[in-house]
C-alpha positions in Angstrom: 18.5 -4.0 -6.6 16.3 -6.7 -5.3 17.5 -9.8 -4.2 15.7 -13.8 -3.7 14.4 -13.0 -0.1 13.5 -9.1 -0.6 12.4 -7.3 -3.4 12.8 -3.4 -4.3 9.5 -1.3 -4.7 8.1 2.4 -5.1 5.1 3.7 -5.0 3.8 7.1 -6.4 0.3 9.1 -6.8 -0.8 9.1 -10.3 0.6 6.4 -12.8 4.0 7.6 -13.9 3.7 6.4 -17.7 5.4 3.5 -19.0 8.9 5.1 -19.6 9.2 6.1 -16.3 8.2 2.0 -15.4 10.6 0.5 -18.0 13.1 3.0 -16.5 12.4 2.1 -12.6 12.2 -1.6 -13.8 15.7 -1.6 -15.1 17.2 -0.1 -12.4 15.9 -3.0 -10.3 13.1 -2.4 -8.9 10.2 -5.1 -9.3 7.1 -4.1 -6.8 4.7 -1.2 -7.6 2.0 0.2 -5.3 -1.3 0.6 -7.0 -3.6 3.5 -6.1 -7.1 1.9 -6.4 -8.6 5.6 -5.4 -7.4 9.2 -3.4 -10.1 9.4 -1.0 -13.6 7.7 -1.0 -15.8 7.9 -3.7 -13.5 8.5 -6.2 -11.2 5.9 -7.9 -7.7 6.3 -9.9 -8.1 5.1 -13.6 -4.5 6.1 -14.6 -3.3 2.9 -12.3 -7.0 0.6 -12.9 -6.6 0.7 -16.4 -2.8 -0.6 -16.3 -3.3 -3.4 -13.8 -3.3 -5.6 -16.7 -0.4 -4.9 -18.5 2.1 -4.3 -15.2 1.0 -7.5 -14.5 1.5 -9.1 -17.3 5.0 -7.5 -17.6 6.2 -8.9 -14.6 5.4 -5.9 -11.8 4.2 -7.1 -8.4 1.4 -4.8 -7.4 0.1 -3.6 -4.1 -3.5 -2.3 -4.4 -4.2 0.7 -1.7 -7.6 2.1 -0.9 -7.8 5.1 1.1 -11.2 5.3 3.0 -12.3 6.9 5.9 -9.5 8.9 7.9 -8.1 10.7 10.8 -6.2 13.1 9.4 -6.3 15.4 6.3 -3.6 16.0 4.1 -2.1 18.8 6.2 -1.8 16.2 9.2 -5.3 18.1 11.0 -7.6 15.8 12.7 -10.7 14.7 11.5 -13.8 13.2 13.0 -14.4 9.2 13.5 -17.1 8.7 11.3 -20.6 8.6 13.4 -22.1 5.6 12.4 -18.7 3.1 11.5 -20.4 -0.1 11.0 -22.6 1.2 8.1 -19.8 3.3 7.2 -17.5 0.3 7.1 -19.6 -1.6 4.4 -20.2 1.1 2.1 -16.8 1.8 1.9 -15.6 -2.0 2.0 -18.2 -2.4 -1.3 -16.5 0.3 -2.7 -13.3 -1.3 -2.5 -13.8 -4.3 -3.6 -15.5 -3.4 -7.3 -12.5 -1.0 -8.0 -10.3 -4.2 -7.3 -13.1 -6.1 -9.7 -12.6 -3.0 -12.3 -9.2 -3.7 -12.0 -9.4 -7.1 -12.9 -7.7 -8.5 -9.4 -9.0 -11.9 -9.2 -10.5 -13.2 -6.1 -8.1 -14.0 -2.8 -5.6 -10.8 -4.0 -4.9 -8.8 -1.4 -6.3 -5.0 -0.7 -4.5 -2.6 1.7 -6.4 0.2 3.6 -4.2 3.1 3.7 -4.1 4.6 7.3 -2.7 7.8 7.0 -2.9 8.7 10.3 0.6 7.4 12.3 -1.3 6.6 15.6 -2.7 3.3 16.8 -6.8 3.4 16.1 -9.1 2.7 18.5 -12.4 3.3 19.7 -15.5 4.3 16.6 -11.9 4.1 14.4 -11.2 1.3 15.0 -14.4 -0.3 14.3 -14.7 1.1 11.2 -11.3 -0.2 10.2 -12.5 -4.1 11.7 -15.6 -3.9 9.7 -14.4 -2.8 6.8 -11.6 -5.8 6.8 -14.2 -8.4 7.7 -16.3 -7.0 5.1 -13.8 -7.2 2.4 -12.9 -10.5 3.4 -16.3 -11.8 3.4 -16.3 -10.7 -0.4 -13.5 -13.1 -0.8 -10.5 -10.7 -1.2 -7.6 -10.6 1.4 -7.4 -7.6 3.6 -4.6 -5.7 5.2 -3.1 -2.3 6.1 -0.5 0.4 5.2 0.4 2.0 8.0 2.7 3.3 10.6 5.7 1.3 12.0 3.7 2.4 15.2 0.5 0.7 14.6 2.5 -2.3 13.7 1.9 -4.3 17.0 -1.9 -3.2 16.4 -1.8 -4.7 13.2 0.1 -7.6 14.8 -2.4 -8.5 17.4 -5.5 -8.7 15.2 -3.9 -11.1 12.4 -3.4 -8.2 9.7 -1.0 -8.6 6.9 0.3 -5.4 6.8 3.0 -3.0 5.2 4.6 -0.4 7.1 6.5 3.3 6.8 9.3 3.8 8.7 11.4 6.6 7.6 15.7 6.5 7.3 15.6 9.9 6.4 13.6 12.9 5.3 16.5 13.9 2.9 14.8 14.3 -0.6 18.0 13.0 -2.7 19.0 12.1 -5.4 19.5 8.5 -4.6 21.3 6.1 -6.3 18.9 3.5 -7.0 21.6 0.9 -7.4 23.3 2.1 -3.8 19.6 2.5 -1.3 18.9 1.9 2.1 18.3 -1.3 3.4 16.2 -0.9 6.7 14.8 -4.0 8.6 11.4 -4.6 8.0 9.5 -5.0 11.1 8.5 -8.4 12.6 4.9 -9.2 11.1 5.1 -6.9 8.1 5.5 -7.6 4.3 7.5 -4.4 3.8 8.6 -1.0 4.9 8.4 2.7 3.4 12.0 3.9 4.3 12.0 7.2 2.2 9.1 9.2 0.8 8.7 11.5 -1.8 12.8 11.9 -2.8 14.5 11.6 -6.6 16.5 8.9 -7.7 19.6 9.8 -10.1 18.5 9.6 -13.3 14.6 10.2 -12.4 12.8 13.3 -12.8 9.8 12.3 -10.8 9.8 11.9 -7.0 8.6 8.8 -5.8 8.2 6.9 -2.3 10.5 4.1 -1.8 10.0 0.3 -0.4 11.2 -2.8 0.4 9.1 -5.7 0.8 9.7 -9.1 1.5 7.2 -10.9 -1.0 7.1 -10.8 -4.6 3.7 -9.8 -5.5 2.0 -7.9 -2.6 -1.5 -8.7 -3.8 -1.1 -12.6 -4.1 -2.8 -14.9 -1.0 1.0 -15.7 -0.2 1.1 -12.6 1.8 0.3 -15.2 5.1 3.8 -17.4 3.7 5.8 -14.0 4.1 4.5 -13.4 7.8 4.2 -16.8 9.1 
């Protein structure tokens, strides 16, 4: 259950549907991540078109874009992309109108997915800086999902940023009423302590959080870090 100074969360692909919400809601849980797209150039419609009405039903949301990366889905390496400053604004643009299509207002806060669990650096890197700066300069917040090992990285260049840091690989059932509750690393809003497992009662698998703020996307993420 979530408590006044942390709050229970999931996040999950696709939108589940709303009985799977009301059903995750009344077992507690009160944060929801919020897949803005899968990969670039595409977006997710099944969680834009419900921004307003999780909202308005009480669900803090954390919006995730997943841009340029350094691994697949199989964990292989990819390429840097050649040219990451152009790369970086295109993608950054493309961020922030699926946050306008989803009706975020202004100052809410957008997280880059990093998939990859390794610090970035070099042409990486740069993309990821310009595509933050870029996203700020459109007037939205920007921050990370990443590994609990790029937390100091995130750390050092001012990033609000959420972080996975596994308890265990055992895919359940859990009793949502009896979870985990891991630290959450100095400088970071939450942690990802399990990952696609079943809850008792739950058909679908989910990943499972536990963040220190109420709504993710609000300006107040710099309150929760400070």
């Amino acid at each position: 259950m979530s408590d006044a100074s942390i709050y229970l969360g999931f996040d999950t692909s696709s939108y589940p549907g709303d009985a799977t919400m009301a059903w995750l809601w009344g077992h507690g849980f009160r944060v929801s991540g919020f897949y803005l797209n899968h990969s670039r150039g595409s977006e997710d419609n099944s969680w834009i078109s419900r921004r307003t009405v999780l909202a308005g039903s009480g669900w803090g949301l954390a919006p995730l874009y997943l841009g340029w990366q350094m691994v697949d889905t199989l964990g292989n390496r990819l390429p840097a992309p050649t040219d990451p400053s152009a790369t970086a604004i295109t993608d950054a643009a493309e961020a922030v109108a699926l946050m306008r299509k989803a009706g975020f207002e202004l100052g809410s806060t957008v997280y880059f997915d990093i998939e990859d669990g390794t610090p970035p650096s070099g042409a990486y890197q740069q993309y990821l800086l310009g595509w933050l700066a870029a996203v700020t300069a459109a007037g939205f917040v920007s921050a990370v999902y990443c590994s609990h090992l790029c937390n100091d990285w995130a750390s050092a260049h001012d990033l609000p940023h959420w972080c996975f840091r596994l308890v265990s690989t055992d895919p359940g059932p859990y009793d949502p009423g009896s979870l985990p509750r891991p630290a959450i690393d100095a400088g970071s809003i939450g942690v990802q302590f399990l990952q696609n497992v079943h809850l008792s009662g739950l058909p679908a698998k989910v990943d499972l959080n536990w963040f220190r703020i109420r709504d993710p996307s609000s300006p107040a993420i710099s309150q929760a870090i400070g």
